[in-house]
C-alpha positions as CSV (number, residue, x, y, z in Angstrom):
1,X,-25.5,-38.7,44.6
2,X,-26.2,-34.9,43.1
3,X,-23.8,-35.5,40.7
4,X,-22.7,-38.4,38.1
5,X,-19.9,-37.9,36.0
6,X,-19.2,-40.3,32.4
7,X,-16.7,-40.4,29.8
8,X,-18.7,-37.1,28.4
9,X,-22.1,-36.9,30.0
10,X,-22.9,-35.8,33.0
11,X,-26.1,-36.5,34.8
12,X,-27.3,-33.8,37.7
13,X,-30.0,-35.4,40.3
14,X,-31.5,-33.3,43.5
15,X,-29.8,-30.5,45.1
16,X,-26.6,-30.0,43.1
17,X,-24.2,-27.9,45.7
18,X,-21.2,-26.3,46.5
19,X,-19.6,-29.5,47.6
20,X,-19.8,-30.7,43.5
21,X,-18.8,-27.3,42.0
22,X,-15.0,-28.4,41.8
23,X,-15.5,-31.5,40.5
24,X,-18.5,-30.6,38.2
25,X,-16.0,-27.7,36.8
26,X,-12.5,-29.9,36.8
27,X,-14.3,-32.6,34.6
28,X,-16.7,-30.0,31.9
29,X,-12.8,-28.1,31.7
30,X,-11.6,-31.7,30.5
31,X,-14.5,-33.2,28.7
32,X,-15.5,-32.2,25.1
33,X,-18.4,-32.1,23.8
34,X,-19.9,-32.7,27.1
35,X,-23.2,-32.8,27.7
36,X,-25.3,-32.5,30.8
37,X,-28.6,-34.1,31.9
38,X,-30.8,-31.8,34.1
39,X,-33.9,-34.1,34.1
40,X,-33.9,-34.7,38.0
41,X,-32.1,-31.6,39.2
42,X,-34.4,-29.3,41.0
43,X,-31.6,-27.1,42.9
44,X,-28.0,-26.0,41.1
45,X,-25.7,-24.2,43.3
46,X,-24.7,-20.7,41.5
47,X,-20.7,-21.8,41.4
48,X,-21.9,-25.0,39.4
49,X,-24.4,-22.6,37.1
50,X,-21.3,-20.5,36.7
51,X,-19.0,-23.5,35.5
52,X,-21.8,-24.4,32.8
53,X,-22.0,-20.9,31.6
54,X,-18.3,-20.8,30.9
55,X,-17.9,-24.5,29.8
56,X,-21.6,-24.1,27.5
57,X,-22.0,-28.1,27.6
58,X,-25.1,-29.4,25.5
59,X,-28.0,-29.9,28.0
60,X,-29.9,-33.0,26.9
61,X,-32.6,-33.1,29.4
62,X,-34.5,-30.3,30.6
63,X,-35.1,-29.8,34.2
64,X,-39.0,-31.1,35.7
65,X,-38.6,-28.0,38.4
66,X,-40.5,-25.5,37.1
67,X,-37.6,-22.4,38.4
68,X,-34.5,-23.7,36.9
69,X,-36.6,-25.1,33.4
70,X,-38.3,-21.3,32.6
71,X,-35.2,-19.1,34.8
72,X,-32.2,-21.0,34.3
73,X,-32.2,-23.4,31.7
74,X,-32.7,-20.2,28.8
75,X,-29.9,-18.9,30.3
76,X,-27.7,-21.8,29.5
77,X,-28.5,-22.1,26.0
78,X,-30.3,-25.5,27.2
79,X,-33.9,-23.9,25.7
80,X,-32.8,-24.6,22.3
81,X,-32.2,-27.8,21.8
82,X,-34.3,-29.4,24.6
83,X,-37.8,-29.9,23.8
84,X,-40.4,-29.5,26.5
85,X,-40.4,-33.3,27.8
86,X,-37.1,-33.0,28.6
87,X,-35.3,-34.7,25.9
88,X,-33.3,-34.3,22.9
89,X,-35.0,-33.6,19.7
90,X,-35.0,-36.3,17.0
């Protein structure tokens, strides 16, 4: 299952697409503070890269594929508060 939804984090495995855009956006619209795990992600669809850069949930883990961790994950603010290992800073 790409996508994994909790009372306010949200946990984004494999190929993450169109088919999980509505829900992914419907529930970061409702949720605050939410924050969203891209550990095990390795392909986001652009609709559900669109609903994170409008929504700006904290990204607690960093993706392991090498693309969306140096092209993506800068872009949604994720670089600065997730270290290199993929997790949040002490």
């Amino acid at each position: 299952m790409p996508l994994e939804l909790h009372e306010n984090t949200a946990t984004l495995t494999g190929v993450v697409t169109v088919d999980e855009v509505e829900q992914l956006a419907a529930w970061l619209r409702v949720t605050q503070k939410a924050k969203v795990n891209l550990r095990r992600c390795n392909h986001l669809h652009t609709g559900a890269f669109q609903a994170m850069l409008r929504f700006q949930p904290k990204v607690t883990a960093a993706p392991a594929d090498a693309f969306l961790a140096t092209q993506v994950l800068p872009l949604l603010g994720g670089s600065s508060g997730v270290n290199r290992q993929g997790s949040e800073p002490p």
